[in-house]
C-alpha positions as CSV (number, residue, x, y, z in Angstrom):
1,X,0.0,0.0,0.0
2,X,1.2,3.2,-0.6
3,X,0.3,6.7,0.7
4,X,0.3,10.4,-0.5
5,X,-0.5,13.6,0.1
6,X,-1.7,15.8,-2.4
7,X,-3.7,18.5,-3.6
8,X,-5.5,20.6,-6.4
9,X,-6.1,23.7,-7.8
10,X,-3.8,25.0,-4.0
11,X,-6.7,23.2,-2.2
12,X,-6.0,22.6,1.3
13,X,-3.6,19.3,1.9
14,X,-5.5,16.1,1.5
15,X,-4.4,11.9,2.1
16,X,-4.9,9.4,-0.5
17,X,-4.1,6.1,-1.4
18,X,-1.8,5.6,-4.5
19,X,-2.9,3.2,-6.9
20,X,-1.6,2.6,-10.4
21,X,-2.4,5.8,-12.3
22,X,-5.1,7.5,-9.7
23,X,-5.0,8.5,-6.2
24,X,-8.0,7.8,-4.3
25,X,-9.1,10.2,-1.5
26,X,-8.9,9.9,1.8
27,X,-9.9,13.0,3.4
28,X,-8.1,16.3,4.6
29,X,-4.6,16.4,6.0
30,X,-3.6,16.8,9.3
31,X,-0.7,18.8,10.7
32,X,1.5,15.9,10.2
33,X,0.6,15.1,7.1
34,X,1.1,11.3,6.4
35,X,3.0,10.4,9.5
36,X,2.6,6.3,8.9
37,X,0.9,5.4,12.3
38,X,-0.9,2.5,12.3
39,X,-3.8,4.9,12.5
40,X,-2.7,6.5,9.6
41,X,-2.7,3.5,7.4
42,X,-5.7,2.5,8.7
43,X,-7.3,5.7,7.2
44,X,-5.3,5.4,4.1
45,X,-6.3,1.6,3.9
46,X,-10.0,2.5,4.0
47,X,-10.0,5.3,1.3
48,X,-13.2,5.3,-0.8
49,X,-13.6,8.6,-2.1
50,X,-13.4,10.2,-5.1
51,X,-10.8,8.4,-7.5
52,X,-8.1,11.3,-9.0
53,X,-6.3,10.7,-12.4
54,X,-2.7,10.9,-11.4
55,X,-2.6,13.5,-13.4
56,X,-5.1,16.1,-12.0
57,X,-3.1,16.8,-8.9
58,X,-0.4,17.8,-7.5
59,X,2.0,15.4,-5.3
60,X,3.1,16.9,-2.0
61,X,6.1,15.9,0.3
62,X,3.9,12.9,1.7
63,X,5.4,14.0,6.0
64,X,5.4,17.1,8.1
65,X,8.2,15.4,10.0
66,X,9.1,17.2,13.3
67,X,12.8,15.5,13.0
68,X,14.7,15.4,9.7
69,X,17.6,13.3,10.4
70,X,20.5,12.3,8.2
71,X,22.9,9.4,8.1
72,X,26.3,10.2,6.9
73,X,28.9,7.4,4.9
74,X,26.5,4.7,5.4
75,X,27.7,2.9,2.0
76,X,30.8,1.7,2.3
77,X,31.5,2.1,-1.4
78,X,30.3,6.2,-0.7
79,X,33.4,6.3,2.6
80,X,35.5,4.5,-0.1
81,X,35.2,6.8,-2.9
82,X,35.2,10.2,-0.1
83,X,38.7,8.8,0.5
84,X,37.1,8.5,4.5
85,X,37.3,5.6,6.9
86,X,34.3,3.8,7.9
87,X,32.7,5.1,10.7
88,X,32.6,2.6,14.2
89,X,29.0,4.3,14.8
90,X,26.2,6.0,12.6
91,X,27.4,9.1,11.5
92,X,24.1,11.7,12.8
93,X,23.8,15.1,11.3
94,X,20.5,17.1,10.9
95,X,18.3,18.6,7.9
96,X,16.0,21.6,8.5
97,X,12.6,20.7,7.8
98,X,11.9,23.9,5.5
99,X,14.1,22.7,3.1
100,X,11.9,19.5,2.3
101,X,10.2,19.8,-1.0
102,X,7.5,17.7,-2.9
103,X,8.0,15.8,-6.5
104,X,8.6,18.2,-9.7
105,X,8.9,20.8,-7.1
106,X,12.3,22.7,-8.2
107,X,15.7,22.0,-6.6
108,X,16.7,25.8,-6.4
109,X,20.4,26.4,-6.0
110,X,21.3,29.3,-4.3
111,X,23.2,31.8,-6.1
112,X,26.4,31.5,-3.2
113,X,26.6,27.2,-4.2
114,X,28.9,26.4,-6.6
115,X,29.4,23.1,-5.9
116,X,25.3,21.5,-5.8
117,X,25.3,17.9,-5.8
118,X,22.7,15.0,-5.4
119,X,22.3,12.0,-3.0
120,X,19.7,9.6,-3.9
121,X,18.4,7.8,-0.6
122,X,16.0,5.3,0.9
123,X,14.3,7.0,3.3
124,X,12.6,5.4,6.4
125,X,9.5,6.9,7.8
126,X,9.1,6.1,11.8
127,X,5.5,5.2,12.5
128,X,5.5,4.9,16.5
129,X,7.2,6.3,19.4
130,X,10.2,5.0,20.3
131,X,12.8,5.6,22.9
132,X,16.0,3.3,23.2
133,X,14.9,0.7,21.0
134,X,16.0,-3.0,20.5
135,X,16.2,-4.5,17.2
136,X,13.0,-5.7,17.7
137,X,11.3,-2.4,18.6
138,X,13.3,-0.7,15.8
139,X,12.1,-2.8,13.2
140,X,8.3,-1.9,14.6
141,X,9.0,1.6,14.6
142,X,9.7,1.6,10.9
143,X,5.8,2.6,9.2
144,X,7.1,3.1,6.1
145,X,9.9,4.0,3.4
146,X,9.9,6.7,1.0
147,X,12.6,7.8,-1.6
148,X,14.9,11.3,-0.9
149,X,17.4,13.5,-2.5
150,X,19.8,14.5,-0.2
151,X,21.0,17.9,-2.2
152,X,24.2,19.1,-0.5
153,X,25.5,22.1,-1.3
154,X,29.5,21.0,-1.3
155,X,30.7,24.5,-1.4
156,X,28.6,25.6,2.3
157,X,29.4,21.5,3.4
158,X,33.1,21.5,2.7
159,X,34.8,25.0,1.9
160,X,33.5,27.5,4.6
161,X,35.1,28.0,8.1
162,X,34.4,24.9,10.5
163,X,32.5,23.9,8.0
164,X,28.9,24.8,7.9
165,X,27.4,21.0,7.6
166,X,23.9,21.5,8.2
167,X,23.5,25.1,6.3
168,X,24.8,23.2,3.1
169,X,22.4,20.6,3.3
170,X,19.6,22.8,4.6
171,X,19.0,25.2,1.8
172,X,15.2,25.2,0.8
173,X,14.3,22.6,-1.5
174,X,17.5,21.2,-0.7
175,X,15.2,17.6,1.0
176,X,13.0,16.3,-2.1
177,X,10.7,14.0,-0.5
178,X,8.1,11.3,-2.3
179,X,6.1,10.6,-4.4
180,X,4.3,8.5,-1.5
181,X,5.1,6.4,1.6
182,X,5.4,2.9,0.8
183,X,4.1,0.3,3.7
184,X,6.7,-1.8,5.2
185,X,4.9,-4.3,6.1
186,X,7.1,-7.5,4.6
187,X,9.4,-5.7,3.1
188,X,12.9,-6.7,3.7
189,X,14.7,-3.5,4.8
190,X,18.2,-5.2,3.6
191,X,17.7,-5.4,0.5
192,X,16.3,-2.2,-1.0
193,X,16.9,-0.8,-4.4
194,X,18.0,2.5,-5.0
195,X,19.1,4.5,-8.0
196,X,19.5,8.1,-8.9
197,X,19.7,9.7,-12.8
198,X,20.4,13.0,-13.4
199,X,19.4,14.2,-17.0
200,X,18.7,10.9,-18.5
201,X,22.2,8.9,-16.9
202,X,22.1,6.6,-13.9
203,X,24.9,7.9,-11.7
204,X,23.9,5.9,-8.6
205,X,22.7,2.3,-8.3
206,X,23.0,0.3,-5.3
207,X,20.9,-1.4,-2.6
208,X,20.6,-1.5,1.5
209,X,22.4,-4.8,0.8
210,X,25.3,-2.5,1.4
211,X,24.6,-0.5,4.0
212,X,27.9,-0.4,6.9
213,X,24.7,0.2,9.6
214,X,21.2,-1.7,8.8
215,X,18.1,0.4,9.0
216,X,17.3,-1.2,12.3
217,X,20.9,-0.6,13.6
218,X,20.3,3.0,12.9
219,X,17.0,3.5,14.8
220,X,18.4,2.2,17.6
221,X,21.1,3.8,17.5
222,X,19.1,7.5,17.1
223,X,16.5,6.1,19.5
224,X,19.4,6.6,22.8
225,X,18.5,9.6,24.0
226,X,16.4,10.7,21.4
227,X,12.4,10.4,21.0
228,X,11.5,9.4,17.7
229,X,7.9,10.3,16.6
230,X,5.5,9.4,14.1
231,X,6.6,11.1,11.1
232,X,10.1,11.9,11.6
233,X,11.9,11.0,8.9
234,X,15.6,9.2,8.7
235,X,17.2,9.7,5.4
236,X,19.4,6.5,5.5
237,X,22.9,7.8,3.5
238,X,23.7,7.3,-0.1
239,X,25.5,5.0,-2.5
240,X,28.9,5.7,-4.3
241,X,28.5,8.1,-7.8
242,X,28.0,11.0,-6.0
243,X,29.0,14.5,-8.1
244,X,31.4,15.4,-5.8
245,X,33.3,12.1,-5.9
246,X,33.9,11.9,-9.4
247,X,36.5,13.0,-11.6
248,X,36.2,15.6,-13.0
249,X,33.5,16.6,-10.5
250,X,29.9,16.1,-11.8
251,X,27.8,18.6,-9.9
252,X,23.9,19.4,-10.5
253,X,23.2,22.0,-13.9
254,X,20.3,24.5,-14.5
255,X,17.7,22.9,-16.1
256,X,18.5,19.2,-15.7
257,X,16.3,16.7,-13.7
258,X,17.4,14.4,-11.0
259,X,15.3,11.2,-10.8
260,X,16.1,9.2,-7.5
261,X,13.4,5.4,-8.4
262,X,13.9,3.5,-4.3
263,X,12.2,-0.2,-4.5
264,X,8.6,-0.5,-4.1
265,X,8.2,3.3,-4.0
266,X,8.6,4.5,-7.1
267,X,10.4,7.6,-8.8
268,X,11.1,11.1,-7.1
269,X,11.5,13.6,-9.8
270,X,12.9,17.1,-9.6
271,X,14.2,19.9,-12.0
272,X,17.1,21.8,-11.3
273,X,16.9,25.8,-11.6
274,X,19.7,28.2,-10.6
275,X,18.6,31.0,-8.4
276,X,18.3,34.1,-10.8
């Protein structure tokens, strides 16, 4: 089953299910938007309203999440090719939320960035509270998986003074999100396709099959110390091929689209525009 939220004609925010080529309602939006609680589901699961041609509306960033969080080299192909070593815990850093963006939404690169690259990810949508959670707990608190472009902004990242981490990987749009929220429900979170194109060439393609930390390893991990809620979104690190990695570098152009296709989700698509 998967989820969206959507709208038309800048209507207020409403759920639906996703089906093949239509959407079919399932009433307005809440603050969280999709949020993947079982109660959630359970509204998206009994949908039967009107039935929308995939086409007649507009795909929104399916979560509200109060907690964007980030996982650093988490392919050990991605530490190789970063010339880093691998980490001996999940690397942590944070995204704001107001730079998450829905699909065909623009990536907009600031006019400061010269260095704009993309991170295709499987991102894991936590569907109940959890504090310090065993494997077992982990793997409950996982409601759902969605696809993500992490856009990092190298130049802000890498090339300013103590490096400013989180402002490059915060700009708005900066978190592409979508198109829906997959259920997990037997799914096997080790073994996850991901890929990322950019204008038409696949510059990513790998799977959670290589993942130095598991999806469950990383929950627990977050979950120490930190409440996770539903909604709040782990984006789960990305694959080798990454701009900045390459040589010569290949980093993000004006007017090229970045399509990042995770397993059993589907494709998140976004065009690229320089700021003016």
């Amino acid at each position: 089953m998967r989820a969206v939220r959507y709208t038309r004609a800048d209507a207020a925010p409403r759920l639906g299910r996703l089906e093949d080529d239509h959407v079919v309602d399932a009433g307005p939006a809440g603050a969280s938007g999709f949020d993947a609680s079982p109660e959630a589901w359970a509204q998206v699961a009994a949908a039967a309203g009107e039935a929308i041609a995939i086409g007649d509306v507009r795909l929104l960033h399916p979560t509200l999440p109060r907690k964007l969080i980030g996982i650093g080299l988490n392919y050990r192909d991605h530490a190789a090719e970063s010339e880093l070593a691998i980490p001996e815990v999940p690397v942590i850093f944070a995204k704001f939320t107001s730079a998450m963006a829905g699909p065909g939404t623009p990536i907009v690169i600031p006019r400061e960035e010269t260095r704009p690259d993309y991170e295709g990810e499987v991102a894991v949508v936590i569907g109940r509270r959890t504090y310090r959670a065993d494997r077992a707990a982990a793997r409950a608190a996982v409601g759902g998986i969605s696809a993500m472009n992490d856009v990092s902004g190298r130049r802000a990242q890498l090339e300013t003074p103590l490096r400013q981490f989180t402002l490059g990987k915060s700009f708005d749009t900066f978190a592409p999100m979508g198109p829906c929220v997959a259920s997990a429900d037997g799914v096997d979170l080790e073994a996850i396709g991901v890929r990322t194109t950019v204008a038409g060439e696949v510059m990513q393609d790998s799977s959670t099959r290589n993942l130095i930390f598991s999806i469950v390893e990383i929950i627990s991990y977050c979950s120490a110390g930190m409440t996770l809620e539903p909604g709040d979104v782990i984006a789960t690190g990305t694959p080798s091929g990454v701009g900045d990695a390459r040589t010569p570098p290949r980093y993000l152009r004006d007017g090229e689209v970045v399509e990042v296709w995770v397993e059993g989700v589907g494709t998140l698509s976004n065009p690229v525009a320089f700021e003016p």
